[in-house]
C-alpha positions, 0 to 999 in steps of 0.5 A, spaced: 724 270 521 729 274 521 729 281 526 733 286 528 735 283 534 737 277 531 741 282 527 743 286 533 747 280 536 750 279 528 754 285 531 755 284 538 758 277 536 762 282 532 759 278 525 759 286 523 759 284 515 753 279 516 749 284 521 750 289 516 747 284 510 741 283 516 740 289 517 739 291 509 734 285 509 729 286 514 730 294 511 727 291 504 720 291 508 716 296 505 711 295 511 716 298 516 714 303 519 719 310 520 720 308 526 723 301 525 727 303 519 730 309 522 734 304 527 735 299 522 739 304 518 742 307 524 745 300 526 746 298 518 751 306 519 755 302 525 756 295 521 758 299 516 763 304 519 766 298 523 769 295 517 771 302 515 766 303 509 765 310 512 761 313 506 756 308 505 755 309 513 754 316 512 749 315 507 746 310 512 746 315 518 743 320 514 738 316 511 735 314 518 735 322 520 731 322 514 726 318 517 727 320 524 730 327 524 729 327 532 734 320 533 740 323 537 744 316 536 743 318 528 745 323 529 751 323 532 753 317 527 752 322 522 757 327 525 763 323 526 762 319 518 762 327 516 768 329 519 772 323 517 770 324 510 771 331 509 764 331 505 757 332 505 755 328 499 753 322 501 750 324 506 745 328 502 746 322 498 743 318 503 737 323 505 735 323 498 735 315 496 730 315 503 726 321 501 725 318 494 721 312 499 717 317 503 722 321 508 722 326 508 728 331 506 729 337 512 735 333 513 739 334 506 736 342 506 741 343 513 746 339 510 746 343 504 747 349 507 753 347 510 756 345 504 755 350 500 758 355 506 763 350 507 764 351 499 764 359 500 768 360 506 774 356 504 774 360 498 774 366 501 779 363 506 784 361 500 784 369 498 786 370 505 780 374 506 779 371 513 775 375 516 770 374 510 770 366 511 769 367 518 762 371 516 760 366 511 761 359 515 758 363 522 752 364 517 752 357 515 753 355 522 747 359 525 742 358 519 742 350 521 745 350 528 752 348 532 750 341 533 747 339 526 751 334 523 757 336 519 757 343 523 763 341 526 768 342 519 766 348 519 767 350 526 774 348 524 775 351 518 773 358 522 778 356 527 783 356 522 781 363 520 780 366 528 788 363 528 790 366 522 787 373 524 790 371 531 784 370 535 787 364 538 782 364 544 777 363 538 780 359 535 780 354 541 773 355 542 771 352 536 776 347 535 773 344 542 766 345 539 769 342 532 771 335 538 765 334 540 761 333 534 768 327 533 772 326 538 777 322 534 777 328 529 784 329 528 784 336 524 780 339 530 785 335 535 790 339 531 787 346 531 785 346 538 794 345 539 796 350 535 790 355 538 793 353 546 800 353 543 798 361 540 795 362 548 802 360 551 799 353 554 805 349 554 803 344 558 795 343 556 799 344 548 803 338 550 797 334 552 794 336 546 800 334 541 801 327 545 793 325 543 795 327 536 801 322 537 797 316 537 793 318 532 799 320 526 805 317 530 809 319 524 806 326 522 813 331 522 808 336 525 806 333 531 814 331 532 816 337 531 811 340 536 813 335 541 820 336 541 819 343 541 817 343 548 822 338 550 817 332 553 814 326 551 808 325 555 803 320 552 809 317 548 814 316 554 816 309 551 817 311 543 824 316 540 820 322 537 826 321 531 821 319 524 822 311 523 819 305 527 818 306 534 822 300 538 819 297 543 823 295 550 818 293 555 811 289 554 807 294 557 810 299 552 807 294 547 799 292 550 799 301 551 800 302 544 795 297 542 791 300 547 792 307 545 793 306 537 787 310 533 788 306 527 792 301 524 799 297 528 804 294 524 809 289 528 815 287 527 817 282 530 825 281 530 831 278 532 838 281 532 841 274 529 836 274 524 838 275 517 832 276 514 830 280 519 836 285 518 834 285 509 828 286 511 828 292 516 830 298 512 823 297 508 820 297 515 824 304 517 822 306 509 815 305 510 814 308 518 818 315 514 813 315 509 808 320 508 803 317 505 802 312 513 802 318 517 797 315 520 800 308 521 803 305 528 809 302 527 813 299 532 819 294 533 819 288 538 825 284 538 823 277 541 829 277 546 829 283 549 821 283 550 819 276 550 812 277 553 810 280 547 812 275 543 809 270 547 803 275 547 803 275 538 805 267 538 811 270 534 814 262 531 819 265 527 822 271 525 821 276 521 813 275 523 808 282 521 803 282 524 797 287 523 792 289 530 786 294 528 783 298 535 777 294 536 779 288 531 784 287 536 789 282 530 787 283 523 792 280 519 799 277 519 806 273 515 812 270 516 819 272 512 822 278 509 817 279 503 817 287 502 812 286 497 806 283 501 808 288 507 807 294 502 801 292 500 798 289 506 799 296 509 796 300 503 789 295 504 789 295 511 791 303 514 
């Protein structure tokens, strides 16, 4: 008979789409209490979100709340999968389906609350009438609390606001906080930069942009800001000219894959390649590529950084191959097709 722990070892073994089909079997028990059902739904939200199925993993999360509004790991899923998303829907979804088989529904009146305020404060941010945003999320925020899941978008947006009046202090204040309902939350990250910028923080500004390097290695604003301050800490090994960043040394290559925030696309390359040379304009194209902000692409030239190439078991050039943080290799394929390379990053960042 199948149990959560056989389904639990599923996950650690890193089987995440069998564990989450385990995990939704055992949920098919009418007889579980909300306790068990809780769990199992907080497990399925981690199988999920581990495969980047972030909105079923939001109503996931949301229906364990609903069974057990008091489950913290719940909880804190269900923030995080909020802010990725930038939406409350499937949350609310989420409660709503495990309500409609006994759960209850204090957890969609929160959210509910939030969404609305979001909704209204950023209109009001959208006419410019900042001060007025600022009370309509406050509102929002104080009705349900600062750690209720999904507060975090609006604590934000008010930092948005609290810059714009030049309240940067503010603004700081509610980026961090906005950070600890995610701590991968780009946008917040990027408010919390401006706010320290804005306080004339240099050094802490350029820590804060250097984090935001590893997860939009190709986003202007970020290169912008760092180039400003005239350093490269956190990203010593890459030019901060848009394009691929090239690699020189096999420590450069094991941090940016240590350090990488999404998806890592690797070309592998020769001098006397080619293939490789036909090849690479496509690569530098797609790095500058608005649309892959969020993609790190790197260039290891197999003579120069042989360590690296033994690393990937790179055989011939051009070889691509795909790592994910977490996943470690994900894809990979030999030769110069810039069709399969557009399309496996359009699948895969």
């Amino acid at each position: 008979m199948a149990t959560r722990q056989a389904a639990n070892e599923l996950y650690q073994a890193k089987r995440y789409a069998e564990a989450e089909k385990a995990y939704a079997k055992l949920l098919e028990d009418d007889n579980l209490d909300a306790s068990e059902k809780a769990k199992l739904h907080a497990n399925r939200a981690a199988a999920l979100a581990t495969v980047l199925k972030i909105k079923d993993a939001a109503q996931a999360a949301a229906a364990a709340l609903a069974w057990d509004p008091g489950y913290e790991r719940a909880k804190s899923r269900l923030s995080k999968y909020i802010t990725k998303l930038g939406s409350f829907d499937d949350a609310i979804q989420g409660v709503n389906d495990a309500a409609a088989k006994g759960a209850t529904d204090e957890v969609a009146n929160q959210l509910k609350i939030l969404a609305e305020g979001r909704v209204h404060g950023n209109a009001a941010f959208s006419a410019g009438d900042y001060a007025a945003a600022i009370e309509t999320y406050s509102s929002a925020i104080d009705s349900v609390g600062v750690d209720q899941p999904g507060a975090g978008l609006l604590l934000c947006n008010r930092a948005a606001c609290h810059s714009k009046l030049g309240n940067h202090q503010r603004a700081l204040d509610d980026a961090e906080l906005a950070i600890k309902s995610d701590d991968d939350y780009v946008k917040a990250i990027m408010r919390k930069a401006i706010a320290l910028d804005g306080l004339g923080m240099r050094d802490k500004a350029t820590e804060t942009w250097s984090v935001l390097r590893w997860f939009l290695p190709n986003d202007p604003t970020v290169r912008a800001a760092l180039m400003k301050e005239g350093r490269k800490k956190g990203a010593a090994h890459a030019s901060l000219s848009d394009g691929p960043w090239h690699l020189t040394t096999f420590d450069d290559f094991k941090e940016c894959l240590q350090k990488a925030k999404g998806l890592v696309v690797v070309d592998f390359t020769a001098t006397w390649c080619g293939p490789c040379k036909q090849v690479a304009p496509v690569f530098v194209n797609m790095a500058k590529d608005a649309s892959n902000s969020s993609v790190l692409f790197l260039k290891v030239d197999v003579d120069e950084v042989e360590d690296a190439a033994r690393f990937a078991n790179v055989r011939s050039m051009p070889t691509f191959v795909f790592y994910r943080v977490g996943q470690g290799e994900v894809q990979r394929f030999s030769g110069a097709d810039p069709v399969r390379l557009n399309a496996l990053v359009s699948q895969l960042r």
